[in-house]
N, C-alpha and C positions, 0 to 999 in steps of 0.2 A: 486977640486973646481967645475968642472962640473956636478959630481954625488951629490954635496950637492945643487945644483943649482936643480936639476934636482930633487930630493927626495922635494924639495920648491913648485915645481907648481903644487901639486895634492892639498895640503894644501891652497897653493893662489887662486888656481882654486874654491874649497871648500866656502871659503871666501867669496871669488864674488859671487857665486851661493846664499851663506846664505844670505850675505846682502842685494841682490837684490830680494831674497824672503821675508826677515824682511821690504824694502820700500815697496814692491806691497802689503803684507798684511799689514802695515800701511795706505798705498792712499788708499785702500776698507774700510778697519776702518773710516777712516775722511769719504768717502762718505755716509758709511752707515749713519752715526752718523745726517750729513748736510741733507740726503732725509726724515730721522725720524726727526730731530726737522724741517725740512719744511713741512712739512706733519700738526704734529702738534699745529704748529701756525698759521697756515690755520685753520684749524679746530676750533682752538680758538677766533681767533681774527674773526672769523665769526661769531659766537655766542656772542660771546659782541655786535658786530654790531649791531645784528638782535635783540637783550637782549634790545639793548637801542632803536628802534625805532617803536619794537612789543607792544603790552598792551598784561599784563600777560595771559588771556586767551589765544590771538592769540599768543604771544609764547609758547604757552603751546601745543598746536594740531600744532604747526612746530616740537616740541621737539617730539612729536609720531609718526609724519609723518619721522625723522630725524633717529628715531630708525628703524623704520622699513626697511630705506637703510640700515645702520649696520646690522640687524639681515638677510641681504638680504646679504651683504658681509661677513658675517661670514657663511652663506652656501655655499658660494664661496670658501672662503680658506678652508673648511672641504672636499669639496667634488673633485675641484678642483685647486685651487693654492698651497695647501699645499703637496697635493700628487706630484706635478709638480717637486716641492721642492726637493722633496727627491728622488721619484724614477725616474725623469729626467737626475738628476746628477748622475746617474750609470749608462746610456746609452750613445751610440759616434757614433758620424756618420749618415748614413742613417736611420739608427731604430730609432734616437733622434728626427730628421726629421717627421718621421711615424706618433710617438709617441706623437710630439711636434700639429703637426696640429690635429692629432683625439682629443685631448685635445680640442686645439680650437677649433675644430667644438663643443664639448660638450658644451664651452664657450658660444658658440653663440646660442645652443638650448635653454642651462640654463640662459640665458640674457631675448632672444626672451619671453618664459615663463612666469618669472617673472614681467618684462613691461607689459603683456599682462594681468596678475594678477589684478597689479596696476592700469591699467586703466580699466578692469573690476570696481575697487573700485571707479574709481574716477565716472564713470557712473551711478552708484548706488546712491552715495553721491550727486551728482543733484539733484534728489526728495529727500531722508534722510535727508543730510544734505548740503546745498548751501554753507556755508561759507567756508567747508574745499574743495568742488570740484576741484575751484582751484590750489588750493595746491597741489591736490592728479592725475590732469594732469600733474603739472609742476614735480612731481617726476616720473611724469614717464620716460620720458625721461633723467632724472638724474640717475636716476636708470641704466638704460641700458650702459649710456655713460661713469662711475663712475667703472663700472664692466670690461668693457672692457681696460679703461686703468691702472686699478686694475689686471688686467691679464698682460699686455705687461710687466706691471710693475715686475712682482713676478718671469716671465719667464726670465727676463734678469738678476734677479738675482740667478736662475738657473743658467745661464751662466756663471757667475762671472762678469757680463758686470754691476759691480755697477755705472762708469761715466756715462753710457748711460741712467741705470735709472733715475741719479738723470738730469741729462739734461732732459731729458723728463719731470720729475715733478717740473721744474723749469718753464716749460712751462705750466703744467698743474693746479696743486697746486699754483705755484704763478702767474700764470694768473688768477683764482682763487680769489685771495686774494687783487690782484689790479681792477680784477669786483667789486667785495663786494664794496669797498673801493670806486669808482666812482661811484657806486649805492646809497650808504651813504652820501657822498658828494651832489650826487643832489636830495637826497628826496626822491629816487624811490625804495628805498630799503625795498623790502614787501617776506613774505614767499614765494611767488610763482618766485618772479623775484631771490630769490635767488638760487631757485632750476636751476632755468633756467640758473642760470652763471654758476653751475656745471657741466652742462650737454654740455652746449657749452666750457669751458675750460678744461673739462675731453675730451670730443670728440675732440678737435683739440691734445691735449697729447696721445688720441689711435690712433690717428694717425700716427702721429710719431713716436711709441713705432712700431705701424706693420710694418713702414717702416725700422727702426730697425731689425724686426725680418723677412725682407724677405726671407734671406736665412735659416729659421730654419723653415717656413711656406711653403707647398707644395702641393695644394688641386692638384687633390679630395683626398680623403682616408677615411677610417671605421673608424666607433665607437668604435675599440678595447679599447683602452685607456682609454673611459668611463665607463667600465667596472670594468679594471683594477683599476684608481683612486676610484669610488665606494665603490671599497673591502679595500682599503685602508682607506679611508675616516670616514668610517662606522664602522671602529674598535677602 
């Protein structure tokens, strides 16, 4: 009786282990799933906003101006969130550490850069063009602050830390979407003021996402990683 007891709890044992790895990849499935459609509907339910109280032209140089964050964070996850992605999570410990901050610093060269771009354009567009200038200060700072918590964001799911992400962009995304939404509400809802809720509801989520990521951020440290992501990115 004993040794059939006993030949039972590698099996039970087994069991336990499976099950409680079928709910933990479960509860990351439902989060991913809750940070993409809040992601989303953010996204959308902003553009209707902005759809209904633009005139088509000036919807029209928001929707370029809109692109050019996309095509600003699509150099972001080429060059660095998507390399973070992958070659992050085959690193432990100290070196992840190393690895994880020289990243971020590249973060914040390739932030700094870019804002600095943007508001090159928007200084030019003064004398050019006045009606988009605007517009093209108010994204600057969106730009920057949309990157950053685009990064905390990507990094923790490096980690597997999906709860933390989606709290984060519960903060940021839907704080996000209840600006829009009180902007709408009292009339003040124009291309520029909504760049400006981005930038202020993305920057309070990089906040909290670096606060999150204290123990995996550890300045100073090199640009190795910038390198490395690069060669990666670039392929």
């Amino acid at each position: 009786m004993d040794r059939q007891q006993d030949d039972r709890r590698p099996n039970n044992q087994t069991d336990y282990q499976t099950n409680r790895w079928r709910l933990s990849f479960f509860r990351r499935s439902v989060y991913a799933v809750v940070d993409q459609a809040l992601l989303s509907a953010t996204n959308f339910f902003t553009m209707v906003l902005i759809a209904r109280v633009l005139g088509p032209s000036a919807f029209g140089t928001f929707i370029l101006a809109f692109t050019a964050l996309l095509f600003v964070r699509s150099l972001q996850a080429s060059l660095i969130t998507q390399p973070h992605n992958v070659l992050g999570a085959t690193i432990n410990d100290q070196d992840y550490v190393r690895y994880t901050t020289s990243t971020a610093l590249g973060q914040i060269l390739f932030s700094s850069v870019s804002t600095m771009v943007t508001l090159v354009g928007a200084v030019a567009c003064v004398r050019l063009a006045p009606d988009a200038a605007p517009l093209l200060f108010a994204l600057s700072p969106a730009i920057l602050a949309w990157q950053f918590q685009e990064f905390v964001r990507r990094v923790l799911y490096t980690e597997g830390r999906l709860g933390a992400a989606l709290s984060k962009d519960v903060i940021s995304y839907g704080g996000q979407l209840m600006t829009i939404i009180a902007l709408w509400h009292t009339n003040t809802l124009t291309g520029p003021t909504a760049f400006y809720a981005v930038a202020a509801t993305s920057g309070v989520g990089a906040i909290v996402g670096f606060w999150q990521l204290s123990r995996s951020i550890s300045f100073p440290t090199t640009l190795d990683a910038v390198h490395e992501n690069w060669a990666f990115g670039k392929c």
